[in-house]
MARLUMDO-393372 format. One record per residue (C-alpha): x, y, z negated. Coordinates in steps of 0.1 Angstrom, whole numbers, plus 2048, in hexadecimal, padded with zeros to 3 digits. Layout:
BEGIN
@x: X, y: Y, z: Z;
...
//
This chain:
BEGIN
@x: 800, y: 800, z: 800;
@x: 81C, y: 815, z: 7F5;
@x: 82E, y: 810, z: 81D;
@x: 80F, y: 814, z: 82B;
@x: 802, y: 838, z: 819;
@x: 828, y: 843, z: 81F;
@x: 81F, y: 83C, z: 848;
@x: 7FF, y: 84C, z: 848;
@x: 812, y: 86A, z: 83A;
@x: 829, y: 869, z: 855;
@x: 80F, y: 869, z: 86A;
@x: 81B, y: 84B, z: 877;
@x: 812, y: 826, z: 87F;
@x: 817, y: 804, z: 873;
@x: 81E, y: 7EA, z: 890;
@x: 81B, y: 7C2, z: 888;
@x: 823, y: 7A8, z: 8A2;
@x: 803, y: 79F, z: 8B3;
@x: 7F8, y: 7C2, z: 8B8;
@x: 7EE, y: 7CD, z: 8DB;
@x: 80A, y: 7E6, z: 8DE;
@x: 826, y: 7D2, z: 8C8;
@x: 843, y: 7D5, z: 8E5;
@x: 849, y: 7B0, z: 8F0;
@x: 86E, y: 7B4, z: 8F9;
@x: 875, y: 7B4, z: 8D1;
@x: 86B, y: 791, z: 8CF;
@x: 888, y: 784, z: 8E7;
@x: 8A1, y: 78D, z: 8C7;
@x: 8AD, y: 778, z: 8B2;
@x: 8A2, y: 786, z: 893;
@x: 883, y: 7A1, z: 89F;
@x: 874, y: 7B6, z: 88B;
@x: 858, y: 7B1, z: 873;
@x: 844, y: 7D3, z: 878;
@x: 84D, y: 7F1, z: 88C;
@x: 842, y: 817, z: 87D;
@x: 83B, y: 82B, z: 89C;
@x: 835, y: 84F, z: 89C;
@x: 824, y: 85F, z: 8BB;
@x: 815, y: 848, z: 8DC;
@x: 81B, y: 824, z: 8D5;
@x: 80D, y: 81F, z: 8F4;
@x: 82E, y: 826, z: 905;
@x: 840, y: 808, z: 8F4;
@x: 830, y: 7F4, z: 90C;
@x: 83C, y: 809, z: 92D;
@x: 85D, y: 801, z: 93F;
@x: 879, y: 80C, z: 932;
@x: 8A0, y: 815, z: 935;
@x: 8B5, y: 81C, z: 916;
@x: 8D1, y: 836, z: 919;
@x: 8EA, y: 832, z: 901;
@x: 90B, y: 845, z: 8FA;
@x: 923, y: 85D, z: 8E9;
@x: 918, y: 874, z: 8CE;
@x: 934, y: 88B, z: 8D8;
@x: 92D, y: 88C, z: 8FA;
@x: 93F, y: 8A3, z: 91A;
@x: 929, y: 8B8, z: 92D;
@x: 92B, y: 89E, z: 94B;
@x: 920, y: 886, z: 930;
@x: 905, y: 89C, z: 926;
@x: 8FB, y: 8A5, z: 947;
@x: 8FB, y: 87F, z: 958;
@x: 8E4, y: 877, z: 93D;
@x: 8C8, y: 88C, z: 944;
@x: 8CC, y: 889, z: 966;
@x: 8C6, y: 85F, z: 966;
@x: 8AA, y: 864, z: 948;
@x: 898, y: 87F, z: 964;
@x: 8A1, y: 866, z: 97E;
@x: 88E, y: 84A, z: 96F;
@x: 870, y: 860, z: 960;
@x: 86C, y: 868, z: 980;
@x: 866, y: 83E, z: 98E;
@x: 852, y: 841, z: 96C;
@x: 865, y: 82E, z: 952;
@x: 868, y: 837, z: 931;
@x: 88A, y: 846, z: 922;
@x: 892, y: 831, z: 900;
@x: 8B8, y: 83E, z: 8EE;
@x: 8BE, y: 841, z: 8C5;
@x: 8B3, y: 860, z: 8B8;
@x: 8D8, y: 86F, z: 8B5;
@x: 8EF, y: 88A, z: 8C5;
@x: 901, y: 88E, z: 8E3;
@x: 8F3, y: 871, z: 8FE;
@x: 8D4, y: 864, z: 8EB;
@x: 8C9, y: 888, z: 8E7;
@x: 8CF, y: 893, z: 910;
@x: 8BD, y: 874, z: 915;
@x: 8A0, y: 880, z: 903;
@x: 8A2, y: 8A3, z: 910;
@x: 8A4, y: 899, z: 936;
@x: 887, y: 882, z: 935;
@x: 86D, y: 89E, z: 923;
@x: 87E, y: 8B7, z: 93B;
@x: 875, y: 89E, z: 95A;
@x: 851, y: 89C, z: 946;
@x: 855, y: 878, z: 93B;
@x: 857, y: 860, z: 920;
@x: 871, y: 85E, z: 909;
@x: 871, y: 844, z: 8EA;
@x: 887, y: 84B, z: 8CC;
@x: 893, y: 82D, z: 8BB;
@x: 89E, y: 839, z: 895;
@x: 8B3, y: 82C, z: 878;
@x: 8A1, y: 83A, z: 85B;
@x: 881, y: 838, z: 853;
@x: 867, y: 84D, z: 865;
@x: 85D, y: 86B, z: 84E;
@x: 888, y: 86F, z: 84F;
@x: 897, y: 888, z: 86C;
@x: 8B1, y: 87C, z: 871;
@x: 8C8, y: 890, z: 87E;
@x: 8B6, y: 8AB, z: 871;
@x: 8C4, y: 8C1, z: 88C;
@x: 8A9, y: 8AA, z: 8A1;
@x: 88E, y: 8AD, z: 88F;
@x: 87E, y: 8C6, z: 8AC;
@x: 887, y: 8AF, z: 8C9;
@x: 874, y: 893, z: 8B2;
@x: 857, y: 8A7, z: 8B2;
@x: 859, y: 8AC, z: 8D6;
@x: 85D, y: 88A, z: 8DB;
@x: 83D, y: 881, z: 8C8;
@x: 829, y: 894, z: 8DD;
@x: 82B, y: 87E, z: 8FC;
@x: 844, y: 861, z: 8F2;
@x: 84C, y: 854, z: 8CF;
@x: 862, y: 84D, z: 8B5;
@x: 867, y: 829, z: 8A3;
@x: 87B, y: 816, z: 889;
@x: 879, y: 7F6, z: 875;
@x: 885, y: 808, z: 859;
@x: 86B, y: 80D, z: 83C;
@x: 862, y: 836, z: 832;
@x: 877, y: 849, z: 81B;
@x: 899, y: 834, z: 821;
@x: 8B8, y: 848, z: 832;
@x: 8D0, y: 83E, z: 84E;
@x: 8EA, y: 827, z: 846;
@x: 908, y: 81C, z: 85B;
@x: 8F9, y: 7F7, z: 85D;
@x: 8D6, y: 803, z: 866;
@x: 8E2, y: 810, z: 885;
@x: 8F1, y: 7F0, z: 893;
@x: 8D0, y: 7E0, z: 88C;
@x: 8BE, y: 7FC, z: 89F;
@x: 8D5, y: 7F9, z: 8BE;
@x: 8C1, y: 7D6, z: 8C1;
@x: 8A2, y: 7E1, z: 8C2;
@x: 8A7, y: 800, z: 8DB;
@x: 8BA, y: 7E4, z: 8F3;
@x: 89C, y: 7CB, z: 8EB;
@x: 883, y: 7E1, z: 8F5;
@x: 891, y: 7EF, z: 913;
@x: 88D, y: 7E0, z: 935;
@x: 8B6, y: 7EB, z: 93B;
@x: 8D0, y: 7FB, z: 92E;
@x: 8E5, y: 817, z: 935;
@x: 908, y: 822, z: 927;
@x: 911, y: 845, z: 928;
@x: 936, y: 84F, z: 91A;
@x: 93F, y: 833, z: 8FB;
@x: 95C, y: 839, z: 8EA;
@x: 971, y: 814, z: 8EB;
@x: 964, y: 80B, z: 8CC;
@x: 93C, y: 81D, z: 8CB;
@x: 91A, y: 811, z: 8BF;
@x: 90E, y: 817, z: 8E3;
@x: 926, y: 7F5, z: 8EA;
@x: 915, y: 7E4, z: 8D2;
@x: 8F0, y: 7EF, z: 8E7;
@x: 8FE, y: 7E2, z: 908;
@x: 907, y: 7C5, z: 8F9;
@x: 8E8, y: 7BD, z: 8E7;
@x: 8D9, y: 7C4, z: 908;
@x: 8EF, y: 7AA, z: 91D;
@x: 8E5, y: 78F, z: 904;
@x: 8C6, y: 790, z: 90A;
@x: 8C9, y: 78F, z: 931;
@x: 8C1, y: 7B5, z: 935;
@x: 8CF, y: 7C8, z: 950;
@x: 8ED, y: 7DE, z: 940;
@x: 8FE, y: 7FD, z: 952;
@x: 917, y: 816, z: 94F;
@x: 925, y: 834, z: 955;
@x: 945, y: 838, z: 963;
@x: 95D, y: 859, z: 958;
@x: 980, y: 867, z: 95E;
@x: 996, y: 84A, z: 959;
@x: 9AC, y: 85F, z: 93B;
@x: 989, y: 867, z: 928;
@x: 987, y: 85C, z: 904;
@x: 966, y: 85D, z: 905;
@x: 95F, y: 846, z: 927;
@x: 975, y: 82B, z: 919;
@x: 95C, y: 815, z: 90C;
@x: 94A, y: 816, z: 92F;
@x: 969, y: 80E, z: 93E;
@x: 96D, y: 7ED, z: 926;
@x: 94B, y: 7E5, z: 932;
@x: 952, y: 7E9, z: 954;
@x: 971, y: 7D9, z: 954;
@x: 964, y: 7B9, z: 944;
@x: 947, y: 7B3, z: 959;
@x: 92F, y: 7BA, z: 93B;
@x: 920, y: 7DB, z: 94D;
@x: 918, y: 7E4, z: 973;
@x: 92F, y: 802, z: 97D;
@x: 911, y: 81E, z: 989;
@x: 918, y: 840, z: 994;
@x: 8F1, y: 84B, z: 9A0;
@x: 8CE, y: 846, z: 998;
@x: 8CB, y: 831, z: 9BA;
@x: 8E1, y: 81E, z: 9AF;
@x: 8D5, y: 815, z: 98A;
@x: 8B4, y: 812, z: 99B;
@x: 8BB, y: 7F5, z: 9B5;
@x: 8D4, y: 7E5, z: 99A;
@x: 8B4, y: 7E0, z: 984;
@x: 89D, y: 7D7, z: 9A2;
@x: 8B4, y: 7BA, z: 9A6;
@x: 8B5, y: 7B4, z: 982;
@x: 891, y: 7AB, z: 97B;
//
């Protein structure tokens, strides 16, 4: 009762397997979720989706390349799915309510927290045609393990994935690999060859664990192929 009033505060919703719009990607993980909260149109967990993952210290080409593929595939009217954060995950955002779109916001803290706070405007916005979502119950913070759970679900409920500037050792790896396990399509960015920032593309590239894309039409008929 307790979870439950904290939810309707939020104004928020409580999602159970075996609801009409419980997004049915989740259950091809290992260890799904039990309930999803989801704040704003739950009806767009059960659109098409690509996640767009990356840096949270991004370079303008970074943060530029971003919005152009989240525009580019609002536009063929999938839905944008990224973490919430800085830098990638928030140009991601941004270029598909600029393109008029659908953006989902996958969180690790619970659902009355902004966090980061420096968001909590681009949340709102979010809400008003997409929505935000976590598996993490009101009132509890974001912790360095919650996020590694969380990069799960945003690869799980995404129909592919897409890497934009990963440090060698980033969370965003962690997405794309979530996402190759469970036979999803997974993509990425390619950046100057000296850039700390493109390295962990390049490791996904270079081991065959990503598809090396450098336009929309190209993400586009990689996925076509994919499904």
């Amino acid at each position: 009762d307790q979870v439950l009033s904290a939810v309707d505060r939020a104004q928020a919703q409580l999602l159970v397997p075996g609801d009409a719009l419980w997004p049915q990607g989740v259950e091809d993980l290992m260890a799904p979720p039990i309930a999803l909260i989801v704040k704003g149109n739950p009806e767009v967990l059960t659109l098409q989706s690509l996640a767009i993952v990356g840096t949270r210290n991004p370079t303008n080409y970074g943060v530029r390349i971003a919005g152009d593929f989240a525009a580019g595939f609002v536009d063929r009217e999938w839905g944008i799915v990224s973490g919430g954060a800085y830098g990638i995950d928030s140009s991601a955002h941004r270029g598909a309510l600029i393109a008029e779109g659908v953006t989902i916001a996958v969180i690790a803290s619970g659902i009355d927290v902004n966090y980061p706070a420096g968001n909590t405007r681009l949340f709102a916005e979010i809400c008003e045609t997409g929505a935000i979502i976590t598996e993490v119950m009101p009132g509890h913070p974001a912790l360095p393990a919650r996020f590694l759970t969380r990069n799960r679900l945003i690869a799980a409920i995404s129909g592919a994935t897409l890497v934009i500037e990963a440090a060698f050792r980033s969370g965003s790896l962690r997405t794309a690999r979530d996402a190759a396990e469970l036979l999803r399509p997974v993509m990425a960015i390619p950046g100057p060859i000296n850039s700390p920032t493109s390295e962990g593309c390049h490791r996904l590239i270079g081991e065959r664990a990503a598809e090396l894309v450098t336009s929309v039409a190209d993400a586009v008929e990689f996925v076509g192929a994919n499904r």
